[in-house]
C-alpha positions as MATLAB code, in Angstrom:
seq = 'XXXXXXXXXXXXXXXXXXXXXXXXXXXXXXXXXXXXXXXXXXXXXXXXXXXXXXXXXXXXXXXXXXXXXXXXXXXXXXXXXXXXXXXXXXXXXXXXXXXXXXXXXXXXXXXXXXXXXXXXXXXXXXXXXXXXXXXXXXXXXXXXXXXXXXXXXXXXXXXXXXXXXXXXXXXXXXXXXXXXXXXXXXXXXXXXXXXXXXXXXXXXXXXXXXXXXXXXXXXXXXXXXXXXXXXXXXXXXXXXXXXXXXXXXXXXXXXXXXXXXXXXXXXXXXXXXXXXXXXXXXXXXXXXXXXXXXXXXXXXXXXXXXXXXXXXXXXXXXXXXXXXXXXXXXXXXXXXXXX';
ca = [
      67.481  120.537   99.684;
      67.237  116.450   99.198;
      66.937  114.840  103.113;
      67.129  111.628  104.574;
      63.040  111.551  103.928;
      63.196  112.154  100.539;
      65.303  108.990   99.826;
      63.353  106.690  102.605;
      60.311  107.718  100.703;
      61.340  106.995   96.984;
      62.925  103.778   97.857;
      60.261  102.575   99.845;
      62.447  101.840  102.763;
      62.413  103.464  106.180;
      64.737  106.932  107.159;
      66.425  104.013  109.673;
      67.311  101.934  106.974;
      68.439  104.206  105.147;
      70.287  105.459  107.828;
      72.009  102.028  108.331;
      72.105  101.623  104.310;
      74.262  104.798  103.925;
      76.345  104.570  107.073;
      77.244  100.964  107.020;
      76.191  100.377  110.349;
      73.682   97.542  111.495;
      72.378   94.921  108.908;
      70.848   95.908  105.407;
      70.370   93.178  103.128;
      72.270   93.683   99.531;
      69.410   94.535   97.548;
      68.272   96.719   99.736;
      71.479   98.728  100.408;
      72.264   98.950   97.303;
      68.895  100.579   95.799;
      68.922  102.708   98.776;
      72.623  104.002   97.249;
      70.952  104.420   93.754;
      68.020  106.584   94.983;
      70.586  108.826   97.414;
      73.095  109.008   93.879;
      69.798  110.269   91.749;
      68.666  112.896   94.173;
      72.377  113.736   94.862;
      71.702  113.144   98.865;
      74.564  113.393  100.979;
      74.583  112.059  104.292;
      75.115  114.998  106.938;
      78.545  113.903  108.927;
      77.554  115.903  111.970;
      73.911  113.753  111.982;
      76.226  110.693  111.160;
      78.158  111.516  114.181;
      75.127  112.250  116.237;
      73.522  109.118  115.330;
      76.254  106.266  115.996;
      77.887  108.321  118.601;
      80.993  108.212  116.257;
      83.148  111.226  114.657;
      84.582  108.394  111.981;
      87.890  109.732  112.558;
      90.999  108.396  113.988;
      93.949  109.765  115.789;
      97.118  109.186  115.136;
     100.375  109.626  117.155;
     104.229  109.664  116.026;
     106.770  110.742  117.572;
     108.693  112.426  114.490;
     106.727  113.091  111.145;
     110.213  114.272  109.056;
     111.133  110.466  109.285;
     110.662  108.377  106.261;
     109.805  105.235  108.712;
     106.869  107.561  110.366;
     105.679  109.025  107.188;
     105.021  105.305  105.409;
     103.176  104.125  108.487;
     100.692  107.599  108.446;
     100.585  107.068  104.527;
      99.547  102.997  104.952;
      96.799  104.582  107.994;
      95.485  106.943  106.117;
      95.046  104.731  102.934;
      93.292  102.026  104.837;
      90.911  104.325  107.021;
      89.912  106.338  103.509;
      88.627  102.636  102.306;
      86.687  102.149  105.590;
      85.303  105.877  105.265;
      87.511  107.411  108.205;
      89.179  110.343  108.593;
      92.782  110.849  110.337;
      93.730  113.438  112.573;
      97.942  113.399  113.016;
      99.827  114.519  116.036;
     103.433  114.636  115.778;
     105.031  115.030  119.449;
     108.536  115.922  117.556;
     110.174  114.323  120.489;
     108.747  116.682  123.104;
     107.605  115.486  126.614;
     105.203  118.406  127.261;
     103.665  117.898  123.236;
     103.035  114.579  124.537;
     101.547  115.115  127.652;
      99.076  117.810  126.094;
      97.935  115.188  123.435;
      97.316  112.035  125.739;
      95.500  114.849  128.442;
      93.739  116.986  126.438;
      93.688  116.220  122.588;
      92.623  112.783  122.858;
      90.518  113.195  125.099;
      88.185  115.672  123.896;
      85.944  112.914  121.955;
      87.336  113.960  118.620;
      88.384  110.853  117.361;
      86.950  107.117  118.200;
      89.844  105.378  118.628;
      94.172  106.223  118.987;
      96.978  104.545  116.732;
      99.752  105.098  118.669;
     103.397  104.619  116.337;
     106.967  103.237  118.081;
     105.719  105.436  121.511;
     105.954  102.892  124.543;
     102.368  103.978  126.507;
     102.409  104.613  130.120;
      99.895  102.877  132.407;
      98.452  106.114  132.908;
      98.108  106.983  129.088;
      96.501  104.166  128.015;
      93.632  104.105  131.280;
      92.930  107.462  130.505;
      92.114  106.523  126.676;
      90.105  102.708  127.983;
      88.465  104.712  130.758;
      86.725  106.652  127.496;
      86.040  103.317  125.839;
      88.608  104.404  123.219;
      89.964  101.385  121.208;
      94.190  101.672  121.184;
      96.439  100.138  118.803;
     100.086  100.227  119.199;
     102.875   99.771  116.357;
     106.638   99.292  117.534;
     106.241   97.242  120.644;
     104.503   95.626  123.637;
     102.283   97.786  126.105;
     100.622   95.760  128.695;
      96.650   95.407  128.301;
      97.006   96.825  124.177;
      96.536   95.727  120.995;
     100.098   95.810  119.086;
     101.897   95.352  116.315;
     105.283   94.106  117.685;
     108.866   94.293  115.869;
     112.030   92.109  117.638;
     114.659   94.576  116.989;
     116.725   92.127  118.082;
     116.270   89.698  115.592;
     116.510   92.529  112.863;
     119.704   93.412  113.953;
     120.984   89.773  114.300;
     120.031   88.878  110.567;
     121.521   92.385  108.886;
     124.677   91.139  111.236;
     124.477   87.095  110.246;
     124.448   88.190  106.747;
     127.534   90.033  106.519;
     129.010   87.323  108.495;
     128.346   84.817  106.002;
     129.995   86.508  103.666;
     133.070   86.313  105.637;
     133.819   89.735  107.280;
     134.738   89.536  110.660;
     135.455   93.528  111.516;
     131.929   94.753  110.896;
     130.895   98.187  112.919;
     127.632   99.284  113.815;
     126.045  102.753  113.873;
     123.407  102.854  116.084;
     121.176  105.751  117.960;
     122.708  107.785  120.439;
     121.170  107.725  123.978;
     118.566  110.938  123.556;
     116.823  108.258  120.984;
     116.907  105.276  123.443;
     113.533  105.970  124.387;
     110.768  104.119  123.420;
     110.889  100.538  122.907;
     114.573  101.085  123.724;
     115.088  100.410  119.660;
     118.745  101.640  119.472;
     119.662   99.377  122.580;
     117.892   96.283  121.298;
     119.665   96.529  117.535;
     123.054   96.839  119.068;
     122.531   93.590  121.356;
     121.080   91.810  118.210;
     124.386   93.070  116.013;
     126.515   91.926  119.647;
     124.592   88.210  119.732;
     125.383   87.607  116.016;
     129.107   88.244  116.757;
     129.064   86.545  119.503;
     127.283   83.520  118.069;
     130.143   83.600  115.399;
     133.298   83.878  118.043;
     134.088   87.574  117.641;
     134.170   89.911  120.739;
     132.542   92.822  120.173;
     134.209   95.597  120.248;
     133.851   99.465  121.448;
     136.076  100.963  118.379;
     133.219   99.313  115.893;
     130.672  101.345  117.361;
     129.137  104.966  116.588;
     125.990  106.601  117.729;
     124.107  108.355  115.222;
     120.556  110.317  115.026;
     119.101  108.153  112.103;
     119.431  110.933  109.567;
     121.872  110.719  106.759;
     123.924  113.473  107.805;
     124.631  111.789  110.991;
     125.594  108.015  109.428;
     127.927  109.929  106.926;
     129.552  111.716  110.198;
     129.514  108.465  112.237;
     131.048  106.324  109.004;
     133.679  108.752  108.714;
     135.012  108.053  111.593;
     135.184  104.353  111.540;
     136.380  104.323  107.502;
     139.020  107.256  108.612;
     140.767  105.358  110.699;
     143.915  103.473  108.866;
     144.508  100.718  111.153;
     141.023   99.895  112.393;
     139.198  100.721  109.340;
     136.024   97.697  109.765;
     135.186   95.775  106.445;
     131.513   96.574  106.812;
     128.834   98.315  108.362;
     125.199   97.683  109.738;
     123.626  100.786  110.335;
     120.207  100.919  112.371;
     118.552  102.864  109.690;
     118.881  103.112  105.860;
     119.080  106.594  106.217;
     122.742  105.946  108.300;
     123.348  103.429  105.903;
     122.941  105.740  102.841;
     125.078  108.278  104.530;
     128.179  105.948  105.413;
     127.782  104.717  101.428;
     128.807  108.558  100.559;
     131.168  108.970  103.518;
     132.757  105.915  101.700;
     132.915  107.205   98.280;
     134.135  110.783   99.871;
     137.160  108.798  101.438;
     137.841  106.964   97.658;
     136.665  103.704   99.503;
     134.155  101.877   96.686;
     130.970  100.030   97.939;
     130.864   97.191   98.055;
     134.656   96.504   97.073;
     136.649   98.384   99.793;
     133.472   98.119  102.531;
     130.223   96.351  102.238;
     126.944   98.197  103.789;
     123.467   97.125  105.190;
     120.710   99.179  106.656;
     117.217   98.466  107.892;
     114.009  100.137  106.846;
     113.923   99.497  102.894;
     113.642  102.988  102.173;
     112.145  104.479   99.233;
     115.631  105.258   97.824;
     117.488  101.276   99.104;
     117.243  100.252   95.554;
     118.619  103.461   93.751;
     121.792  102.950   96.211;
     121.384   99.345   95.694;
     121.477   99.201   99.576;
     121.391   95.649  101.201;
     118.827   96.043  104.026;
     116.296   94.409  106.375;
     112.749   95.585  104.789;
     109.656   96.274  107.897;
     107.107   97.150  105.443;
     105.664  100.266  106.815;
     103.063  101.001  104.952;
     101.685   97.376  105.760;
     102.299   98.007  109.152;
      99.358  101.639  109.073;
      97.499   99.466  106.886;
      97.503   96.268  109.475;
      96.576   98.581  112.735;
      93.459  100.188  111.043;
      92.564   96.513  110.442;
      92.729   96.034  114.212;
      91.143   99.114  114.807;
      88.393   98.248  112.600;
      88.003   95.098  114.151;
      86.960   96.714  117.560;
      84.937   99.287  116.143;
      82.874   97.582  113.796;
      82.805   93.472  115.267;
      82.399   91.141  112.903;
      83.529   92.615  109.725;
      87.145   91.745  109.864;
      88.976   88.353  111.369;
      89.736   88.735  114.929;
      93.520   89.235  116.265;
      95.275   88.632  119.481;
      96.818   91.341  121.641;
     100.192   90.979  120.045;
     100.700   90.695  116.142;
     104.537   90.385  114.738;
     105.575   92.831  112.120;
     106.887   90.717  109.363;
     110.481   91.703  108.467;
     112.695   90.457  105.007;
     116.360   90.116  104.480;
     116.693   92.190  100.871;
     120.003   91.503   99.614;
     120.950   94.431   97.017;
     124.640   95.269   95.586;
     126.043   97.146   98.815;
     127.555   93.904  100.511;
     130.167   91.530   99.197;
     133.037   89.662  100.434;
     135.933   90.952  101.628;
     138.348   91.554   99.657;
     141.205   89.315  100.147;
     144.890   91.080  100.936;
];
């Protein structure tokens, strides 16, 4: 069996330079690295990952925590993690908490803890003090995605402003009855998401004159069975029915555009309809939304990850980094009809 001696030996180099050759750790000029990487190819030497580990002190892997995993929203950030951390030869452990307090509470005591992974992505779950000393008093570099935790590195979304542009846009187009479905109050957790995108969709009307109203509002689990439930009940109604809808996830939004067609309404005729996500399937139901890029958002917190792990190889960040968000105007909103 081909060892780390065989290749130090044929390419003249030390097993330590080889070491740091293979591994990517500590400084190996060009040349050097990359006949060290010939002579391991030609003797088909593998580098041990238990001797790696032993070595730098690192498992290369990273662990990553959502709350849900059957989200589309979740999934795309895990899919833009794992993508990035397979470039910088990392591994990713998931743990999905599915909403559960005790799930949670075994991962951030126990799990995490174990020195299994080097360093904790933590996606749209608002850290306790005590969560986050337990994972710095291991010298465990934390990234967050969703929002601000004091004394972490984050990737921050206003909600708020999200909610005031999907609002401002159907505005401009004249409608003036617009409901919202939002999250009902088991989902007002972290982050406080479904609160902040119904004060975002109240400030827009507000800004434009138009009291907001109770009757134009309907709490929803983010699924599209519950935004076809929820826009059944605001299209049902005959004298109230609103002109449009902002819904707080594309999935609600894609559900009230077939509660619509199920009540003979047409989209965007009868009711215009804008989400937020940009999910995979916005475009095949030409759904107006506001896009949060996901996938760039997994990618972007291995970056920072990276960054603490390995100083020097990427550009520095601060503590807080916005997530980027895009107004992408598709063939579910219109004016209103005029009658």
């Amino acid at each position: 069996m081909v060892g780390i001696d065989d290749v130090a030996r044929q390419a003249g180099v030390s097993t330590a330079t080889v070491s740091r050759a293979l591994s990517g750790n500590g400084h190996v000029s060009p040349a050097t690295r990359l006949r060290v990487e010939t002579v391991a190819g030609e003797l088909g030497y593998v580098v041990s990952s238990n001797a790696s580990s032993l070595a730098s002190g690192r498992m290369k892997n990273i662990g990553v925590v959502v709350p849900f995993l059957d989200r589309w929203f979740f999934s795309n950030v895990v899919e833009g993690a794992q993508k990035a951390l397979l470039r910088g030869g990392f591994d990713l452990t998931l743990y999905s908490l599915a909403g559960d307090y005790d799930e949670r509470r075994s991962v951030f005591e126990h799990f995490l803890l174990r020195q299994r992974v080097d360093a904790v992505i933590a996606v749209s779950l608002e850290l306790s003090p005590d969560e986050v000393a337990r994972l710095h008093a291991l010298k465990k570099p934390l990234v967050g995605i969703g929002g601000p935790i004091p004394g972490v590195r984050t990737l921050t979304i206003d909600d708020v402003a999200v909610a005031r542009l999907a609002t401002e846009h159907l505005l401009a187009l004249g409608h003036t009855r617009i409901a919202h479905i939002g999250g009902n109050l088991e989902l007002d957790l972290d982050f406080h998401l479904p609160t902040n995108r119904r004060l975002g969709y109240e400030l827009a009307l507000t800004g434009a004159g138009i009291t907001p109203t109770p009757a134009l509002f309907q709490a929803a689990d983010f699924t599209v069975r519950g935004g076809y439930q929820a826009a059944k009940q605001l299209l049902g109604n005959p004298h109230e029915r609103p002109t449009a809808i902002f819904a707080a996830s594309d999935e609600m939004a894609i559900g009230s555009i077939l509660a619509a067609r199920d009540l003979g309404l047409v989209v965007p005729r009868d009711v215009s309809v804008v989400g937020t996500d940009d999910h995979d399937l916005a475009d095949f139901f030409g759904l107006t939304t506001i896009a949060q890029f996901p996938q760039w958002q997994g990618d972007k917190a291995v970056e920072i990850l990276l960054d603490e792990l390995q100083p020097g190889k990427h550009d520095p960040v601060g503590l807080d980094t916005a997530i980027p968000f895009e107004l992408m105007v598709r063939s579910s909103t219109a004016r209103p009809a005029q009658g």
